[in-house]
C-alpha positions in Angstrom: 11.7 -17.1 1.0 12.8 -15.0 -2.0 15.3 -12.1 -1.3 17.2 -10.4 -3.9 20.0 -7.8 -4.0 19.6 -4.0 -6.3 22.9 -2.8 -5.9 23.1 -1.8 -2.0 19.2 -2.6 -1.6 17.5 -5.8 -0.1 14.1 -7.0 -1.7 12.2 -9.8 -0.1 8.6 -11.1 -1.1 6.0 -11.7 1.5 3.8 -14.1 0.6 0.1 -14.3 1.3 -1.3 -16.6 -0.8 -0.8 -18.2 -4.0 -4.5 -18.3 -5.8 -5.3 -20.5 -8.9 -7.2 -18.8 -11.3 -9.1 -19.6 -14.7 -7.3 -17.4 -17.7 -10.6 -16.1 -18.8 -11.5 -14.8 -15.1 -8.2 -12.6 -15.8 -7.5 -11.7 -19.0 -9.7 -11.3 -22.3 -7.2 -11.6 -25.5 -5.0 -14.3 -24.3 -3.9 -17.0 -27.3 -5.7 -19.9 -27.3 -3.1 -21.9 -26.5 -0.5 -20.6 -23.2 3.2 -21.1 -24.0 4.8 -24.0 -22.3 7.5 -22.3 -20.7 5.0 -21.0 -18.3 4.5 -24.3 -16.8 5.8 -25.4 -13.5 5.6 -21.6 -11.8 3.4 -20.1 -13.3 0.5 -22.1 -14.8 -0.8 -25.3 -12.8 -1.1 -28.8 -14.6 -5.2 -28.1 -14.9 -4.5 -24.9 -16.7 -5.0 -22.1 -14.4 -2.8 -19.1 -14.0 -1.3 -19.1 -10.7 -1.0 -15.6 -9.1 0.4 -14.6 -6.2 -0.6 -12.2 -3.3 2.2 -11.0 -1.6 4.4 -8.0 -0.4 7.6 -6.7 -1.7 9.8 -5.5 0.9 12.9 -3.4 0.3 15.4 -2.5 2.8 17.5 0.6 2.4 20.4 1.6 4.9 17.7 2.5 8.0 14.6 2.3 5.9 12.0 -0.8 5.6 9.9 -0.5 3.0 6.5 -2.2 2.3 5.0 -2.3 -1.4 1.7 -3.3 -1.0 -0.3 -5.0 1.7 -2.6 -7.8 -0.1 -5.5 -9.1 1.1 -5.7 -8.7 5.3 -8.1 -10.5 7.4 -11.2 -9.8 8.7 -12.4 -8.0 5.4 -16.0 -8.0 3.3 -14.9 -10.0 0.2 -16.8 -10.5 -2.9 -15.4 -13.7 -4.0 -14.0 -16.5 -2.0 -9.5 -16.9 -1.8 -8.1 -19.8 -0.5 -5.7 -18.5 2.2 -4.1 -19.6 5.2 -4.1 -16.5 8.2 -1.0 -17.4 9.6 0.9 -17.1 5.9 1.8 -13.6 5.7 2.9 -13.4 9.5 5.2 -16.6 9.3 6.4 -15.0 5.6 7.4 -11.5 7.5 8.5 -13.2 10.4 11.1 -15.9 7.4 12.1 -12.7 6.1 13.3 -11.5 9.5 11.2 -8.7 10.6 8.0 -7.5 12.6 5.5 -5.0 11.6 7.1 -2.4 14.4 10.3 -2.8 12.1 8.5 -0.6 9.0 8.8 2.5 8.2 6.8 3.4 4.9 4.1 1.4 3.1 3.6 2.2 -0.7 0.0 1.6 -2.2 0.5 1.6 -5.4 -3.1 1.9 -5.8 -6.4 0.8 -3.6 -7.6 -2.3 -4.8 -8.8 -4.9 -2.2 -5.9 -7.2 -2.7 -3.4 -4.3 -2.8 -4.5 -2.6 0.4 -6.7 -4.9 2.8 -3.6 -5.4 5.4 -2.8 -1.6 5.1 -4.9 -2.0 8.6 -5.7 -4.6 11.6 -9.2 -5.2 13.6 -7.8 -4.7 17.0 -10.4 -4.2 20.3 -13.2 -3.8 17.4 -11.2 -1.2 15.8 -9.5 -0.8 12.9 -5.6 0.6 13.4 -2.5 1.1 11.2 -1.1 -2.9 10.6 2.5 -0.8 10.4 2.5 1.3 13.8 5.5 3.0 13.0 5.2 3.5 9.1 4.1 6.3 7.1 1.9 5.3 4.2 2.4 6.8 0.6 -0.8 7.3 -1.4 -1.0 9.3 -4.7 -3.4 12.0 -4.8 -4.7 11.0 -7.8 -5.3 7.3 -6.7 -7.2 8.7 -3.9 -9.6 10.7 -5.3 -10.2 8.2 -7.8 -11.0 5.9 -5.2 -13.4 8.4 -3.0 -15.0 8.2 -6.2 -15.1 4.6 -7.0 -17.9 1.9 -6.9 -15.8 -1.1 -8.3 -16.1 -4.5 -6.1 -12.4 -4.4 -6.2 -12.4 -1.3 -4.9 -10.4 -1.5 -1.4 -12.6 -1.2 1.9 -13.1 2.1 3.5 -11.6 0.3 7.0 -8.4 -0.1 4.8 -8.1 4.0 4.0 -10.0 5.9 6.3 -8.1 4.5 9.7 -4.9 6.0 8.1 -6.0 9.4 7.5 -7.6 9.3 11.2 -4.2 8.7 12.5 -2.3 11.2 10.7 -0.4 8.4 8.9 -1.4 9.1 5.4 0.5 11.2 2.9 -0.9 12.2 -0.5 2.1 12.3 -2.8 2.7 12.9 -6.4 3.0 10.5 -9.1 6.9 10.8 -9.1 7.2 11.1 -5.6 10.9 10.5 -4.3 10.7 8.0 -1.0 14.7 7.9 -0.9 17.5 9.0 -3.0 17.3 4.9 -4.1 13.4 4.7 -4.3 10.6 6.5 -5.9 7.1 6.3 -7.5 6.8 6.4 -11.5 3.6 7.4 -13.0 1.8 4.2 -14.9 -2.1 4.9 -14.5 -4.6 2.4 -16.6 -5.4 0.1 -14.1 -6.5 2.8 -11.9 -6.4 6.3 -12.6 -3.7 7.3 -10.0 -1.4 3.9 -10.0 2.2 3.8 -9.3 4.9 1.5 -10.0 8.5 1.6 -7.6 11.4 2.2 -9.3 14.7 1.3 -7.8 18.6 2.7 -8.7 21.4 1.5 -6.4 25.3 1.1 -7.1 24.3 1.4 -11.0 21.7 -1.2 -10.7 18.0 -0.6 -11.8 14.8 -2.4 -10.7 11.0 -1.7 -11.1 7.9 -3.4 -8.7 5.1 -3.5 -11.3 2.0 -3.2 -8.8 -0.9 -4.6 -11.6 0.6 -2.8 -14.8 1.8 -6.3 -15.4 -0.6 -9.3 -13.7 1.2 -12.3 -15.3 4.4 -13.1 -16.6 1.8 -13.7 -19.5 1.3 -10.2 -20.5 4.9 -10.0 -21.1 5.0 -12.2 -24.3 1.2 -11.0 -24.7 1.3 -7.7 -23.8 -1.8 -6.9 -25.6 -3.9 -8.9 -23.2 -5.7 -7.1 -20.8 -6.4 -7.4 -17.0 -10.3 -7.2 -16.4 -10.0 -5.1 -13.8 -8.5 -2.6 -15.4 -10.3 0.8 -15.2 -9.2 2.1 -18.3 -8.1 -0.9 -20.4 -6.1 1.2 -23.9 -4.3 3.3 -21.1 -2.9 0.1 -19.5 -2.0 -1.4 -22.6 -0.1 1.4 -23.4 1.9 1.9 -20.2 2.4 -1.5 -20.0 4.0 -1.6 -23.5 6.2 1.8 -22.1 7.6 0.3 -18.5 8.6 -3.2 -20.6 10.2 -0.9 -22.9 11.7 1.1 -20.3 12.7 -2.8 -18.3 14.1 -3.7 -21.4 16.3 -0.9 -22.5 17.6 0.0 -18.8 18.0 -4.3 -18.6 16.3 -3.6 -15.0 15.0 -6.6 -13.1 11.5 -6.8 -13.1 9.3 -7.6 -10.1 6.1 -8.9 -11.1 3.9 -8.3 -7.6 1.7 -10.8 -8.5 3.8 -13.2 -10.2 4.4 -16.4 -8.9 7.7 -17.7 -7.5 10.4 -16.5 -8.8 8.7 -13.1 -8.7 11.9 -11.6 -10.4 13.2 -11.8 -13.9 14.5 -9.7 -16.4 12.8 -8.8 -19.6 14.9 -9.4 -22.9 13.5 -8.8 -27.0 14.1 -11.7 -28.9 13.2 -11.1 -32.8 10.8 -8.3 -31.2 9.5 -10.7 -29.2 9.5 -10.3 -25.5 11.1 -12.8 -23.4 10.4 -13.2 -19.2 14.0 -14.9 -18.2 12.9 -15.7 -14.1 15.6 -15.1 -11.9 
């Protein structure tokens, strides 16, 4: 298990699945040649990226809070993962907690591997995964996604069963969640994305959601996700949160980067540097 402090905050990572993947199925613009110091974590000895699915939990005084809910089972999905089902529960369970213990999920937008265990098939229904937890959506991100025909768009069973059981909030972009926790504003990737950011006891953190895919794209920043929606708008709130990481020294949780998952960002010669915590 990774667990972390932010000042009087507690963030643990959940993990799904780990899922090797070919650069060029990723990114478009990557060098040639990926730097060394990506290998053991983060790139596997035949070359492929490794990138994890995975939940960031944060606990704050009373509050449990869930950024992000992967894959899920029981979902349509166009391309094959290599995942155990039992992973996330034993992960939650490592961490020391149930579902019943959460009280607000966070999409930071609705992409299949972002929102798929948002909800559970139970009796041949599908029902909040988080009984007692609010979910956060931005409006934006959900009208964008009523909208939507992308294959990584997430699965009506993930949204719809929320909404149905008076669960679902529509927030804005900045949206305060606790005096410790709230949403920032980084579209691209989809046009209503969010990123966390987190202050505590003079301590300053940010979960990246899919502005940042890869510890990759913080040497490269110029190489872009293929699934991004809007690729230049990415690019350049990618190159404003680093910025923003860099200047505040915040630690940066990369949701789908590989263990360690947390690191802080440093400019070398203007250079970007991911030091792993």
């Amino acid at each position: 298990m990774q667990k972390w402090t932010i000042g009087g905050l507690t963030v643990h990572a959940v993990l799904e699945t780990v899922v090797p993947t070919r650069p060029d199925r990723l990114f478009r613009g990557l060098p040639a040649e990926l730097p060394h110091w990506l290998r053991p974590h983060y790139v596997d000895d035949a070359g492929n990226l490794l990138v994890a699915i995975q939940s960031l939990l944060i606990e704050s005084g009373d509050q449990l809070v869930v950024v992000d809910c992967c894959f899920g089972e029981g979902h349509d999905l166009p391309y094959q993962i290599p995942m155990d089902p039992d992973q996330f529960g034993r992960s939650l369970a490592a961490a020391g907690f149930t579902a019943a213990d959460v009280t607000t999920v966070v999409c930071t937008h609705l992409h299949l591997d972002h929102a798929g265990r948002n909800t559970t098939r139970r009796d041949g229904d599908w029902v909040p995964t988080y009984p007692n937890a609010t979910y956060l959506l931005t409006a934006d991100e959900y009208d964008a996604w009523r909208r939507s025909s992308a294959p990584n768009r997430a699965a009506a069973e993930t949204v719809e069963p929320l909404a149905a059981h008076d669960v679902l909030r529509l927030t804005e972009m900045d949206h305060a969640i606790t005096d410790e926790i709230r949403l920032i504003a980084t579209p691209g990737h989809t046009p209503g994305h969010t990123a966390v950011w987190l202050e505590s006891a003079g301590e300053t953190a940010v979960i990246s959601g899919d502005v940042i895919h890869h510890p990759i794209q913080i040497t490269h920043p110029e190489a872009q996700a293929l699934p991004d929606e809007d690729p230049a708008a990415a690019a350049v709130t990618r190159e404003h949160l680093l910025k923003r990481v860099v200047d505040d020294q915040a630690v940066l949780f990369g949701t789908h980067f590989a263990a360690p998952a947390a690191g802080t960002v440093i400019s070398d010669d203007g250079a970007l540097m991911w030091v792993p915590i």
